[in-house]
C-alpha positions as CSV (number, residue, x, y, z in Angstrom):
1,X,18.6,30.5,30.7
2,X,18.6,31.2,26.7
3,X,19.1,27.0,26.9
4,X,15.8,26.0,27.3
5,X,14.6,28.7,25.3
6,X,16.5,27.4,22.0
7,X,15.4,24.3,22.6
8,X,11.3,25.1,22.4
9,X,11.9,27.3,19.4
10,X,13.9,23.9,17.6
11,X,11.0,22.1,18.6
12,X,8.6,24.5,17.6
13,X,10.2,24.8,14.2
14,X,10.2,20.7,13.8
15,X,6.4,20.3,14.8
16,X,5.8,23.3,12.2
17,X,7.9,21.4,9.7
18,X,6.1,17.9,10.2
19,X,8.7,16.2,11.6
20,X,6.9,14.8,14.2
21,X,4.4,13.0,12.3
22,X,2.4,11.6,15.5
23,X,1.4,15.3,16.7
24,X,0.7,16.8,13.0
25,X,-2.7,16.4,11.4
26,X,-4.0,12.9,10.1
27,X,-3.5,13.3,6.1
28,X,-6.3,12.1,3.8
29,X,-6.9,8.8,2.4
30,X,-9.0,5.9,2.4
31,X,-10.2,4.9,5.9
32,X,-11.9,1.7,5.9
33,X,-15.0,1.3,8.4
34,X,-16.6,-2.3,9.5
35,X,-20.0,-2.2,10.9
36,X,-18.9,-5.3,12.9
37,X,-15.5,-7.3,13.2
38,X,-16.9,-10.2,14.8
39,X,-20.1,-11.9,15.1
40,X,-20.8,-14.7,17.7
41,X,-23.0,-17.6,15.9
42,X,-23.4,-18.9,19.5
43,X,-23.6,-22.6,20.1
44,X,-24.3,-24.2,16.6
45,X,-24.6,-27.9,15.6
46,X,-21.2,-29.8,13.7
47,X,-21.7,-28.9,10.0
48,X,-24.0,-26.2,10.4
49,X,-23.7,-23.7,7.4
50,X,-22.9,-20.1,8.7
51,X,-23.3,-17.4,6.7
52,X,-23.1,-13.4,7.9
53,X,-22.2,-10.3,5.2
54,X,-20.0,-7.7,6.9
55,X,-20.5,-4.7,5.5
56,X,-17.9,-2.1,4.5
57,X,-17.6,1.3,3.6
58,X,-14.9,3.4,2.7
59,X,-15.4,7.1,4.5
60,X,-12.0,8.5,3.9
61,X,-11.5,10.7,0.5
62,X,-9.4,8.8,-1.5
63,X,-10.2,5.0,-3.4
64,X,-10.2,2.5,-1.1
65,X,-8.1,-1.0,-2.7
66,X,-8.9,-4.3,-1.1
67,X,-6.0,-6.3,-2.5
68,X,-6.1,-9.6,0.2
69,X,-8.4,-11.3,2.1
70,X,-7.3,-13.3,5.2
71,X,-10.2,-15.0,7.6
72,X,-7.5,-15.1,10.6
């Protein structure tokens, strides 16, 4: 019986000591937003220009660093 005891109080004492990272607050940082991911241009001629800005804000609490680009 003390068995399953122990065992709640270890894993008590690991959630407390943030060793399960998946069940302990989200920390703080930049946290990118997109208004939109994709856009649908719908049925366009060969050679059309498209154009569209996303936009992007940054609503964590830290600087948010773009360092690449990738249109895939």
């Amino acid at each position: 019986m003390k068995r399953p005891i122990f065992l709640s109080v270890l894993c008590l004492c690991f959630f407390k000591a943030g060793f399960f990272p998946i069940f302990t607050q989200a920390g703080t940082g930049p946290r990118m937003v997109i208004e939109a991911s994709r856009i649908d241009f719908g049925e366009v001629e060969q050679w059309d220009l498209l154009t569209h800005t996303f936009t992007l804000a940054n609503e964590g609490d830290e600087t948010l660093r773009i360092e690449r680009v990738s249109p895939d």
